[in-house]
C-alpha positions as CSV (number, residue, x, y, z in Angstrom):
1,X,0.0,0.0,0.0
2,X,1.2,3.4,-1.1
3,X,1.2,6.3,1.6
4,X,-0.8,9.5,0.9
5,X,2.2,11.5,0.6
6,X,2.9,8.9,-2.2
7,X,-0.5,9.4,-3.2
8,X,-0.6,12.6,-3.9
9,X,3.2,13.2,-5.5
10,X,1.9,10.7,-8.0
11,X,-1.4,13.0,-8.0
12,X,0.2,16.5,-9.0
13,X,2.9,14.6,-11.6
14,X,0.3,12.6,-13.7
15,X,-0.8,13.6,-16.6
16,X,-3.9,14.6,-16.3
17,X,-3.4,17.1,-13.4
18,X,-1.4,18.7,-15.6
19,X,-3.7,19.1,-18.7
20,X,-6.0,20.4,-16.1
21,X,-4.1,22.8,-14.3
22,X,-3.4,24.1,-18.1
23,X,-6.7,24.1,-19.2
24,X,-7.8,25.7,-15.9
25,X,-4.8,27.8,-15.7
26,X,-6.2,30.0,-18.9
27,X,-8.4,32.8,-19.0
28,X,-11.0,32.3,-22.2
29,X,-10.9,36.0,-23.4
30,X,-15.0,36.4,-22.2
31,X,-13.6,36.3,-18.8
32,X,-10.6,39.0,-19.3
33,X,-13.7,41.1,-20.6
34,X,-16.0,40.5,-18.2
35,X,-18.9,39.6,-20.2
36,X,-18.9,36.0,-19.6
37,X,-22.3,35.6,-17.9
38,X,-23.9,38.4,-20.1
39,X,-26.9,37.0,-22.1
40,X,-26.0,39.4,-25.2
41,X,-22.3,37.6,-25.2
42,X,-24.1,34.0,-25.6
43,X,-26.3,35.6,-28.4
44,X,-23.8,37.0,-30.4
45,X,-21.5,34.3,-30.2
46,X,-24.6,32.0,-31.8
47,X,-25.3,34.7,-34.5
48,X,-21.6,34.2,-35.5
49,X,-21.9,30.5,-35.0
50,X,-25.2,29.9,-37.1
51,X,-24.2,32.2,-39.9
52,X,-22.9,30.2,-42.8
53,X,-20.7,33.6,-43.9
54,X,-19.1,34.1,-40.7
55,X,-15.1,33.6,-40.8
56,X,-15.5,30.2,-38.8
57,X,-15.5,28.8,-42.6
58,X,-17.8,25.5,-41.4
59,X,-21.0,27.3,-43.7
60,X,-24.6,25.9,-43.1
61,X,-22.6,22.8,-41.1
62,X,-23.1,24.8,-37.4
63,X,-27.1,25.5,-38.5
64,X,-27.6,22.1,-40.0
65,X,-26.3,20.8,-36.2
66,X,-28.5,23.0,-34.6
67,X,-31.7,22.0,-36.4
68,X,-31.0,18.5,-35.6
69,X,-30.5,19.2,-32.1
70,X,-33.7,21.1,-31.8
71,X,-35.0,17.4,-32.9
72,X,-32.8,16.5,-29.9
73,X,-34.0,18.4,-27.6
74,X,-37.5,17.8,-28.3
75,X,-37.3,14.0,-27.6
76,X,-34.6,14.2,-24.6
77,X,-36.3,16.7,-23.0
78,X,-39.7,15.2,-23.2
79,X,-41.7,16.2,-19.8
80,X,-40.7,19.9,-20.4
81,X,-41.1,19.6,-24.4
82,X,-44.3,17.4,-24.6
83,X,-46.6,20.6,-25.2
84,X,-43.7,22.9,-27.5
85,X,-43.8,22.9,-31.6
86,X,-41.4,21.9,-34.6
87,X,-41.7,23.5,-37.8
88,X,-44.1,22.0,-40.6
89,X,-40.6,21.4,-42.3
90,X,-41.0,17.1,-41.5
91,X,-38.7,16.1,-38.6
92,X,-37.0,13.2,-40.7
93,X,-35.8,15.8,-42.6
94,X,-34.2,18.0,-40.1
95,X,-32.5,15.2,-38.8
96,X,-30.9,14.2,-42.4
97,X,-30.4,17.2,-43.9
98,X,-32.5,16.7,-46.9
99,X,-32.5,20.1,-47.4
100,X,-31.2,23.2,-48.8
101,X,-30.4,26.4,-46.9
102,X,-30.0,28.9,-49.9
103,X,-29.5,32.3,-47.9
104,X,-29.7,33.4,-44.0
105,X,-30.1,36.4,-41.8
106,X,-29.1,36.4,-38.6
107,X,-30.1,39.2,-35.5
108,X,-29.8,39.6,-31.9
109,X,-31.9,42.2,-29.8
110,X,-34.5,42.0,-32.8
111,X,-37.2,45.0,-31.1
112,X,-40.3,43.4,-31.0
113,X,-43.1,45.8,-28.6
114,X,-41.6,48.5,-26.1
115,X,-38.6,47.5,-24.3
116,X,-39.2,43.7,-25.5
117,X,-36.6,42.5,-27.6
118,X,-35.9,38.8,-29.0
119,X,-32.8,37.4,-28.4
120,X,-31.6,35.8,-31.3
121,X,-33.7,35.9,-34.8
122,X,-32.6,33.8,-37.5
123,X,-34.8,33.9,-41.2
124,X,-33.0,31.0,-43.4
125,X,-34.7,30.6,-47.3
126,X,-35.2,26.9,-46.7
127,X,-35.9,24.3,-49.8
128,X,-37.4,21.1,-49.1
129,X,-39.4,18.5,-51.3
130,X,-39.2,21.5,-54.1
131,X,-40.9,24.5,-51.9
132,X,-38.8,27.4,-51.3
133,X,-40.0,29.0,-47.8
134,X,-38.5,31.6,-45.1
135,X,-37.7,29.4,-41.3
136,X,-37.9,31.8,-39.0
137,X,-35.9,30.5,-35.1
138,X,-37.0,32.6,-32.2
139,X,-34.3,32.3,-29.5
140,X,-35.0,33.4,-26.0
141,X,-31.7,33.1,-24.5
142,X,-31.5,32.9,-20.2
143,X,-28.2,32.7,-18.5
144,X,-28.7,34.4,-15.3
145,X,-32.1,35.6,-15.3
146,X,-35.8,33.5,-15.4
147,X,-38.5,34.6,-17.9
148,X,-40.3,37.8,-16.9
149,X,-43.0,39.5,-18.2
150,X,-44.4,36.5,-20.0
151,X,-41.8,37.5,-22.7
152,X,-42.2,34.1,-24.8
153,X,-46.1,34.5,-24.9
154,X,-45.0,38.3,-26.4
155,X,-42.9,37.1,-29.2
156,X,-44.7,34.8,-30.1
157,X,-47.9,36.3,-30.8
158,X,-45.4,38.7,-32.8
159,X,-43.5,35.9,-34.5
160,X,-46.7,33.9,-35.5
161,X,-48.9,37.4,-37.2
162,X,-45.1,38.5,-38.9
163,X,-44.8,34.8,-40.3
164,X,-48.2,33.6,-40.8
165,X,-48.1,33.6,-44.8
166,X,-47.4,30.1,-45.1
167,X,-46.6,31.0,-48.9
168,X,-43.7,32.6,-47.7
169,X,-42.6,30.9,-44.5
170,X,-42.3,28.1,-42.7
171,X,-44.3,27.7,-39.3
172,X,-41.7,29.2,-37.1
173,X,-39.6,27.2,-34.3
174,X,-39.3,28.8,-31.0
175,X,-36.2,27.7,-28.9
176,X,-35.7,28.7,-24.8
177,X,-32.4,28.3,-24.1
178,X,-31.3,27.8,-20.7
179,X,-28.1,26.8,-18.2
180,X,-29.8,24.4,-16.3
181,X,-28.1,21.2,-15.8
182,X,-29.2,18.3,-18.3
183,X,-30.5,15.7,-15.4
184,X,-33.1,18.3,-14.1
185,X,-34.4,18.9,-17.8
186,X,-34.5,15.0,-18.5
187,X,-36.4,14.9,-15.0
188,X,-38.7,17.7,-16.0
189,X,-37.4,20.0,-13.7
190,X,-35.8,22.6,-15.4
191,X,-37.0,26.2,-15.6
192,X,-40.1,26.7,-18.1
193,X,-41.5,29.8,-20.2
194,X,-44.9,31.0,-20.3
195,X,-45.0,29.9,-24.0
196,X,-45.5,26.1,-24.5
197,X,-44.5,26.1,-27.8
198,X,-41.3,26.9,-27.2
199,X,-38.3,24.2,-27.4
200,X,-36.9,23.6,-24.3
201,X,-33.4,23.5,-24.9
202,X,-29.6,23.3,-22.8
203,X,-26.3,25.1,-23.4
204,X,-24.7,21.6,-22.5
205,X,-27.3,20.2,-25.6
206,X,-25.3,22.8,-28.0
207,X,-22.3,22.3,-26.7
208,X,-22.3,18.6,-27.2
209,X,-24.6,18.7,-30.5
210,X,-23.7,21.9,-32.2
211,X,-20.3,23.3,-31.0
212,X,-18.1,19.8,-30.3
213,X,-18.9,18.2,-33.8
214,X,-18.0,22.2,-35.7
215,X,-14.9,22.4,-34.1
216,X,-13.6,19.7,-36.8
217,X,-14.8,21.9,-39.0
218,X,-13.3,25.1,-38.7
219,X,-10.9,26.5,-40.8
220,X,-9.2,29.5,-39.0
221,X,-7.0,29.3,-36.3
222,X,-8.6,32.2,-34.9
223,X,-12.1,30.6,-35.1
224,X,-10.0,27.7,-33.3
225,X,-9.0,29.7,-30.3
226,X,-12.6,31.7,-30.4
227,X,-14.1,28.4,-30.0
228,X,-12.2,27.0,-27.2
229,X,-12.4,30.3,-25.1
230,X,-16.0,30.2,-25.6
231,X,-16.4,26.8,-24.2
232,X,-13.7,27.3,-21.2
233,X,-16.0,30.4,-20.2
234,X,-19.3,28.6,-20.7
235,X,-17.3,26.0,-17.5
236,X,-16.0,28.9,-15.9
237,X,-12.2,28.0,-16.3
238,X,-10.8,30.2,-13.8
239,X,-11.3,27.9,-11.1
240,X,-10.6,30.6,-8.4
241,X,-12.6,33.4,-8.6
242,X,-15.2,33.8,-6.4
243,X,-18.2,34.4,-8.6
244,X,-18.0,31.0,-9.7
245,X,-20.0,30.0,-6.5
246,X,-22.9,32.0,-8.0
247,X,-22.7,32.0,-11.6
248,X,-22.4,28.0,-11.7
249,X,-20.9,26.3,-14.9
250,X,-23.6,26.6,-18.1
251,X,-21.7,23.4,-19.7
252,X,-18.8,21.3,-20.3
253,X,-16.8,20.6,-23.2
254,X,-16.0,17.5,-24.1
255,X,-12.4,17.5,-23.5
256,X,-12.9,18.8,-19.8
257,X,-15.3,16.6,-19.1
258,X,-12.7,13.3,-20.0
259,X,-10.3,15.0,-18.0
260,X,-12.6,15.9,-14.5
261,X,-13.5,12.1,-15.3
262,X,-10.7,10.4,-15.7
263,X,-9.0,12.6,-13.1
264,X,-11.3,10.9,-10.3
265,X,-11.2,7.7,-11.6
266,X,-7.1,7.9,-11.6
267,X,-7.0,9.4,-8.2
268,X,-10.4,7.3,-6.4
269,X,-8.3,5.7,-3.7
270,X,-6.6,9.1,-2.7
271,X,-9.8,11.6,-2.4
272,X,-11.7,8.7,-0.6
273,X,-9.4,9.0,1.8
274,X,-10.0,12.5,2.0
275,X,-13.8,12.9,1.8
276,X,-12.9,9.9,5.3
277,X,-11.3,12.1,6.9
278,X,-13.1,15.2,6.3
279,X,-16.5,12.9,7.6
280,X,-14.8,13.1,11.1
281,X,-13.2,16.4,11.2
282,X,-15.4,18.6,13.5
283,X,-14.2,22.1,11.5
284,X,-16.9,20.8,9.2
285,X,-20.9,21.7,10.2
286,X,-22.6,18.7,10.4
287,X,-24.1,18.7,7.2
288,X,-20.8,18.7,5.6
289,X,-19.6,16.3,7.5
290,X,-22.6,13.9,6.3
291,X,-21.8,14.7,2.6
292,X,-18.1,13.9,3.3
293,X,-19.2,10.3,4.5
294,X,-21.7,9.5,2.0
295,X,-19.4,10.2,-1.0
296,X,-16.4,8.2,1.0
297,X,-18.7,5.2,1.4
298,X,-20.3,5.6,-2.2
299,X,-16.5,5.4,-3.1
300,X,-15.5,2.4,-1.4
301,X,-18.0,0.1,-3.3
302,X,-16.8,1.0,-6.2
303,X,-14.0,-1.1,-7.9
304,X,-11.5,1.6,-8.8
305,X,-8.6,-0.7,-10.6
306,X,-6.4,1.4,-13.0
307,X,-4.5,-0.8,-15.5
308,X,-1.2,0.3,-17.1
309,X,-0.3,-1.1,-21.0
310,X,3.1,-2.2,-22.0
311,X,5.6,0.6,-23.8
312,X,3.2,3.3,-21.8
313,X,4.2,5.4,-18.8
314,X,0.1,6.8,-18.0
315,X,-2.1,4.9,-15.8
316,X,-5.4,4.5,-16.9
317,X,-8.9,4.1,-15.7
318,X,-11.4,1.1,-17.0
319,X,-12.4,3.5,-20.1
320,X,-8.9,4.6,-20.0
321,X,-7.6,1.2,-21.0
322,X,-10.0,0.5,-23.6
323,X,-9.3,3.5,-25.2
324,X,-5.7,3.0,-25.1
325,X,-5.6,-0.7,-26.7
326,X,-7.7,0.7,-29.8
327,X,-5.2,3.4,-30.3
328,X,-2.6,1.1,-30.1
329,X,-3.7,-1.7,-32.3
330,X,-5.1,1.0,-35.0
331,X,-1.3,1.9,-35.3
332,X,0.0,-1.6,-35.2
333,X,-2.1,-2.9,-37.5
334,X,-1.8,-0.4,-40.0
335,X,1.6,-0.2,-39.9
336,X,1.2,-4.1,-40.8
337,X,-1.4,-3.4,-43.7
338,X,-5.3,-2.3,-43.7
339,X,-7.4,-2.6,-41.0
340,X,-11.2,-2.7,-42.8
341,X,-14.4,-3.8,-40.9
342,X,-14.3,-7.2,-40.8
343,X,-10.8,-7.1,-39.6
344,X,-11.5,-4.7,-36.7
345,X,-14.9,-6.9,-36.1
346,X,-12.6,-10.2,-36.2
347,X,-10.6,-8.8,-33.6
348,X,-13.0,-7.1,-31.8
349,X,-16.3,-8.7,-31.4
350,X,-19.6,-6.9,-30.7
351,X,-20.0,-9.2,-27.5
352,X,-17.4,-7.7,-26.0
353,X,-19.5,-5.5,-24.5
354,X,-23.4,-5.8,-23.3
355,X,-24.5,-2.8,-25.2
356,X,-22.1,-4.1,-28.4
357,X,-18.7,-3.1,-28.3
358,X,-18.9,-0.7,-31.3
359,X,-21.5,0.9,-33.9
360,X,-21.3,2.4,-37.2
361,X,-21.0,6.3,-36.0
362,X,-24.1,7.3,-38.3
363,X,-26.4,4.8,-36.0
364,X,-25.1,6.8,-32.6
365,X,-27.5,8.8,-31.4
366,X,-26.1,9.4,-27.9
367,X,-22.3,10.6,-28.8
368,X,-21.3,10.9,-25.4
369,X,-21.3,7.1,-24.7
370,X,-18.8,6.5,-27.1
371,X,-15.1,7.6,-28.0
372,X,-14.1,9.7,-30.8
373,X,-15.2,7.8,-34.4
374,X,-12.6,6.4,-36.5
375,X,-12.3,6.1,-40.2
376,X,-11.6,2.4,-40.7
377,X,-9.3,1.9,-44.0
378,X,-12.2,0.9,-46.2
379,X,-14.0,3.8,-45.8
380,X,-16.3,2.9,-42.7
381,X,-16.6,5.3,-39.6
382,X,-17.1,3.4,-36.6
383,X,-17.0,4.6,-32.9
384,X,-16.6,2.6,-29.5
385,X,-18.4,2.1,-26.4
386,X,-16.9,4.4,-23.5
387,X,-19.0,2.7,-20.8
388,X,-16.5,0.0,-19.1
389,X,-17.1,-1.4,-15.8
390,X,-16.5,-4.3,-13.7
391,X,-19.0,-6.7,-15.4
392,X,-17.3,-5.9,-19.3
393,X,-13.9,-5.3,-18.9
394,X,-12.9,-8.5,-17.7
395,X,-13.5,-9.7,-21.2
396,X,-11.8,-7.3,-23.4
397,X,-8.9,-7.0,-21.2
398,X,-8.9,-11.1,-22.1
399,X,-9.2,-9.7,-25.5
400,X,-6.6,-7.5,-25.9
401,X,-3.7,-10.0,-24.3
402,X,-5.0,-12.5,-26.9
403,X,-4.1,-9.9,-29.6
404,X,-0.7,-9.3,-28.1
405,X,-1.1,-6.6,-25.5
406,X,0.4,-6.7,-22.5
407,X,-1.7,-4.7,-19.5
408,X,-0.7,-5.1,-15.9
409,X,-3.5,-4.0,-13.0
410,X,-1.6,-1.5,-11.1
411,X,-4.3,-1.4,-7.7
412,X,-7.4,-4.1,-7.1
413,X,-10.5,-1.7,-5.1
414,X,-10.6,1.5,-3.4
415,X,-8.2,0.5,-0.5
416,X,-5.2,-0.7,-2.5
């Protein structure tokens, strides 16, 4: 058994405390400026984002994401959603593009009836099934604030008299965008609008359907770095200021999410200890001191076993591993010849895992259970489960010595 002081020197030189402490470390320029929690920064930033001439150089690609995850939204945010509108533009075709967007206009603070003013306004000339129509998006955007005046009820008995000619326009979609965290909208819970027909929709929904899958997309290196200083100040990078215990994080990119995660999962044993401790230290009220002891016992039934491959110095978590092997036998294998479908399927059968051990990336609906897709040597973009635990990696990690691998377990449960 390791000491603590052990512990937490190997804590502060892995790898992942480090890509942390730099992604932390840096100030997105919203929070230099100030404006990071102002709801006319988050609408602007979309009005750049969804305009296919903006200098981001994806085009319609950003818009075309956000259409499908209004379609999202819609269906993973049932209980809030169940009474809100799409367009007359057919759903199956928002989801597959089988569209053309052949012009768009894009507006924030759009004055609608004395000091009202819509958020975000977006009019894109929309062909579909050889009709030619205006969509109009209403956007109500909240990032500190709740509704107030019945605002949504306002603009959209504006919206629906300004767009009614259905010769010219598509029936409008109405989107309220909100902070609030994805389990209390998925529970129902999250803050309504006055409106029903409005979309109820999250900034982590946009982050993970709209922003993560443009960033591939962009051309500019100063679209790059707009990007990634929109999505550190949408977490609230700067860890230490104070405000963050008010403002709360609006959502998470991807890449900060795998690091918080694999962070814990690397360091289990160590902040159990901790979170022990703390249950019994009587600087803490005694509600603290409950919360300390429920996530030290939660902890402790867990089996935290990190795993370390042959030829590589990081120690990895359960999904840590998985990922690792397929990175390593894509490199081997292709350095040996092509690695096509049937190949990767020979070596790596579906049972692998309960829930299949990978899918054709166009059949994923939820992206977040599965790593980054990869464009197999015949053409075919597959993507792999990220969901490992006790009952499933047992078999892969059988897997992968069978194919050559060599993976030593470097602690067995909480307490090693």
């Amino acid at each position: 058994m390791s000491s603590y002081r052990e512990e937490i020197i190997r804590l502060t030189n892995s790898k992942t405390y480090q890509m942390l402490s730099v992604y932390y470390g840096r100030r997105s320029l919203f929070d230099i400026l100030g404006v990071a929690r102002r709801e006319l920064t988050h609408s602007r930033f979309l009005a750049w984002l969804l305009d296919p001439t903006a200098n981001h150089g994806c085009g319609a690609y950003p818009l075309m994401k956000f259409l499908q995850a209004i379609v999202m939204a819609k269906t993973k945010f049932s209980e809030l959603n169940k009474d809100s509108s799409l367009s007359d533009v057919p759903v199956d075709v928002l989801v597959t593009g089988g569209y053309e967007i052949r012009g768009v206009t894009v507006r924030t603070e759009v004055p609608v009836s004395g000091r009202k003013r819509i958020d975000l306004l977006l009019e894109a000339s929309l062909a579909c099934g050889g009709i030619v129509r205006q969509l109009p998006i209403i956007v109500e955007n909240k990032v500190k604030s709740d509704e107030h005046d019945r605002q949504t009820e306002a603009y959209y008995m504006w919206a629906e008299a300004k767009f009614g000619d259905r010769r010219a326009y598509w029936c409008p979609i109405y989107i309220f965008l909100t902070p609030d965290k994805t389990l209390n909208m998925v529970n129902g819970s999250g803050r309504g609008c006055a409106c029903a027909a409005y979309v109820r929709m999250n900034y982590q929904l946009l982050v993970d359907y709209v922003i993560e899958p443009m960033r591939n997309q962009i051309t500019t290196d100063q679209a790059k770095t707009l990007v990634g200083d929109y999505l550190r100040c949408l977490s609230y990078a700067d860890i230490t200021k104070e405000e963050r215990k008010v403002e709360g994080v609006m959502a998470r990119s991807k890449e900060e999410s795998q690091l918080l995660r694999q962070f814990w999962e690397n360091n289990s044993s160590l902040f159990t200890a901790v979170f022990e401790a703390l249950s019994e230290d009587d600087n803490y009220s005694d509600a603290d001191r409950k919360m300390f002891g429920k996530v030290a016992k939660t902890s402790e039934r867990k089996d935290y076993t990190r795993y370390r491959l042959a030829g590589d110095e990081e120690i990895y978590s359960k999904r840590g591993i998985v990922g690792a092997v397929i990175a390593a036998y894509l490199v081997r294998e292709r350095a040996r010849g092509r690695v096509t479908l049937a190949k990767f399927k020979r070596d790596f059968p579906k049972n692998l895992h309960s829930g299949g051990f990978f899918r054709l990336w166009a059949d994923v609906t939820d992206k977040s259970r599965f790593f980054t897709p990869v464009t197999l040597d015949d053409g075919v973009e597959i993507a792999c489960s990220n969901q490992w635990g006790s009952p499933n990696i047992g078999g892969f990690l059988k897997r992968a010595k069978k194919l050559g691998f060599c993976i030593e377990s470097v602690n067995e449960g909480a307490r090693s």
